[in-house]
C-alpha positions as CSV (number, residue, x, y, z in Angstrom):
1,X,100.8,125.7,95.8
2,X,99.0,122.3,95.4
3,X,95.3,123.8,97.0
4,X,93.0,126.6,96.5
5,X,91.3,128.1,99.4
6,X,88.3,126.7,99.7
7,X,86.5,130.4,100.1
8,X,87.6,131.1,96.4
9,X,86.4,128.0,95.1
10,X,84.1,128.5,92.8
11,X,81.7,125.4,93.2
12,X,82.5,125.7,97.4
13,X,78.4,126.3,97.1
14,X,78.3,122.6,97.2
15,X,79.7,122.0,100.4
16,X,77.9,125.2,102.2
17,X,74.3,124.6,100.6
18,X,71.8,125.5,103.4
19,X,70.2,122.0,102.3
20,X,73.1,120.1,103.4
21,X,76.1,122.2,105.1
22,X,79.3,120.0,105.3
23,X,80.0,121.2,109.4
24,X,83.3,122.7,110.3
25,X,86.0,120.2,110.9
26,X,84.5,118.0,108.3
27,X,84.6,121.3,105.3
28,X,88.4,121.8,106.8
29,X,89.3,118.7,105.5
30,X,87.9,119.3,101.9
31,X,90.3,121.1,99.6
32,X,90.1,122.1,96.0
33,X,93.7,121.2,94.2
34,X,95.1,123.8,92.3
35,X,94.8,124.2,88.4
36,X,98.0,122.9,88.1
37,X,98.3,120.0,90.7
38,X,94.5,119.1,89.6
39,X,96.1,118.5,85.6
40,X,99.0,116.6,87.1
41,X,96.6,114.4,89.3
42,X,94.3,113.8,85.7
43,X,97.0,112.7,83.9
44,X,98.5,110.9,86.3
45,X,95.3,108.8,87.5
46,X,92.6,109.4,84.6
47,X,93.4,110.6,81.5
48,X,96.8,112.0,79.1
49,X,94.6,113.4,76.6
50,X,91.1,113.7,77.8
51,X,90.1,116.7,79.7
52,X,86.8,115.8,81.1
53,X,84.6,111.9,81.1
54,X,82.9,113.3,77.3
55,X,86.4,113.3,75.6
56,X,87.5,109.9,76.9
57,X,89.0,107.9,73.3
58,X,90.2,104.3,73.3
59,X,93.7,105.1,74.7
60,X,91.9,105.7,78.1
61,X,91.2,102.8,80.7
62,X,88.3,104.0,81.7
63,X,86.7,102.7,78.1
64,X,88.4,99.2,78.9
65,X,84.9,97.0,79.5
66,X,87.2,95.0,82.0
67,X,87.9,97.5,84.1
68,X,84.2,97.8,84.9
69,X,83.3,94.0,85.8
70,X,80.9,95.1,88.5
71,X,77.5,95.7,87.4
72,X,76.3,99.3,87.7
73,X,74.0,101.1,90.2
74,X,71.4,103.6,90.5
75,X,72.9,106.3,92.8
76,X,70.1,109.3,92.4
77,X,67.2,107.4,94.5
78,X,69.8,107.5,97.5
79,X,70.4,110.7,96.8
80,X,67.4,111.8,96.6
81,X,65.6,109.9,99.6
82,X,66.3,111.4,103.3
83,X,68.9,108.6,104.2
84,X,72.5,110.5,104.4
85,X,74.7,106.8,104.0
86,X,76.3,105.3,100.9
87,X,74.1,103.4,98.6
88,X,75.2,99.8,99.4
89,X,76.8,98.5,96.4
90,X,79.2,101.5,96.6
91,X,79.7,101.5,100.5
92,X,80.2,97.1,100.1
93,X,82.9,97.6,97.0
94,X,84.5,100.4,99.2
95,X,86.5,99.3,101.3
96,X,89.0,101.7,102.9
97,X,90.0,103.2,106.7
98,X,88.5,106.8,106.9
99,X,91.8,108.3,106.8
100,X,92.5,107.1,103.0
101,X,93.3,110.5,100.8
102,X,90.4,110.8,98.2
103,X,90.2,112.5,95.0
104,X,86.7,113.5,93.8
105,X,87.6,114.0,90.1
106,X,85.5,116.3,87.9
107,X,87.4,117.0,85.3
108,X,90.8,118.0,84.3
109,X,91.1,121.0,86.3
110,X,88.7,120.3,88.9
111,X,89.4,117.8,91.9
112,X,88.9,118.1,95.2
113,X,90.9,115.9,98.0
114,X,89.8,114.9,100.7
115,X,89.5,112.0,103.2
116,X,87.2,109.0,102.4
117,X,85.7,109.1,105.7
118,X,84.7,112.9,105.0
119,X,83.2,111.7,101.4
120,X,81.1,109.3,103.2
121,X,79.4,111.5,105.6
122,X,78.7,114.5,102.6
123,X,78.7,111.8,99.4
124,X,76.0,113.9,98.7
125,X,77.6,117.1,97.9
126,X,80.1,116.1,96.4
127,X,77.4,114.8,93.5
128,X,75.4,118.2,93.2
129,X,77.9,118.1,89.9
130,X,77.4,114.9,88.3
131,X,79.0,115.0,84.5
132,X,80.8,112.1,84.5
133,X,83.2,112.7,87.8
134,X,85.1,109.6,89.3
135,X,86.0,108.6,93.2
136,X,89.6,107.4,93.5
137,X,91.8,106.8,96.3
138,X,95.4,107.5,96.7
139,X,97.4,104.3,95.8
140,X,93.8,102.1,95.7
141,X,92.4,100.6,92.2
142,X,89.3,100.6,93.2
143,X,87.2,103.8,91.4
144,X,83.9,104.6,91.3
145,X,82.4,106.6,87.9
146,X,79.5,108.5,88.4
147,X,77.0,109.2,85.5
148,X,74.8,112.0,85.3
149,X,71.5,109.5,84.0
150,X,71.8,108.6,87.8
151,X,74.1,105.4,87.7
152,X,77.5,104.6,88.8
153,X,80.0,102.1,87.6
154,X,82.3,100.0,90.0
155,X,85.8,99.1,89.1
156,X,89.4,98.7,89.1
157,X,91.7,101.2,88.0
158,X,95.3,100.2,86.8
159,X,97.8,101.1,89.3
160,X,101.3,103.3,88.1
């Protein structure tokens, strides 16, 4: 099985927090990836070795400065202020139909899929856990690395 219910999710909070409730059709089309399938997709797209964005070493593109040629952004004022859309670096380097399959990567053995256009509309919730997770689409280079001081990288990633 390559998803976990979403109702034994432990971090489902995220998506149901009376603050910001992800609505029905949209929370149908978030899914948590199993233990396994979430390892396979981190070794696959992030990391061999690394299980989480602290244990990155220098075998691991992410630390490759040209990867990251884009200047980064400050991503906690949007989240924090009232407005619900993108910050506009990310939603101008972003650019993908809504039906593109994204993986919201928190570590080794946490990633949730979903759809891009989903992520857009609840970007928020997806960053109530902010250590270091990345934003990468299926068969896309472009990746997005969140940082918990607030700030975000844009940047490629190398395609398999």
């Amino acid at each position: 099985m390559n998803y976990l219910a979403l109702d034994s999710y432990p971090r489902k909070w995220i998506f149901t927090h009376a603050s910001m409730p992800v609505p029905a059709d949209d929370l149908s089309k978030i899914k948590p990836l199993s233990l396994a399938r979430s390892a396979q997709l981190w070794r696959d797209m992030v990391s061999r070795q690394s299980p989480d964005a602290d244990h990155f070493d220098s075998d691991d593109w992410m630390l490759n400065p040209k990867m990251w040629a884009l200047p980064s952004f400050s991503w906690q004022e949007a989240w924090d202020a009232d407005e619900v859309d993108l910050p506009a670096p990310f939603a101008e380097f972003i650019d993908w139909d809504d039906n593109v399959t994204v993986y919201f990567c928190y570590e080794k053995y946490n990633i949730v899929e979903t759809q891009w256009g989903v992520l857009k509309r609840h970007w928020k919730n997806f960053l109530f856990f902010d250590n270091g997770p990345f934003l990468i689409g299926r068969r896309k280079s472009e990746v997005v690395w969140f940082q918990s001081d607030g700030t975000a990288q844009l940047g490629h990633r190398p395609l398999a």
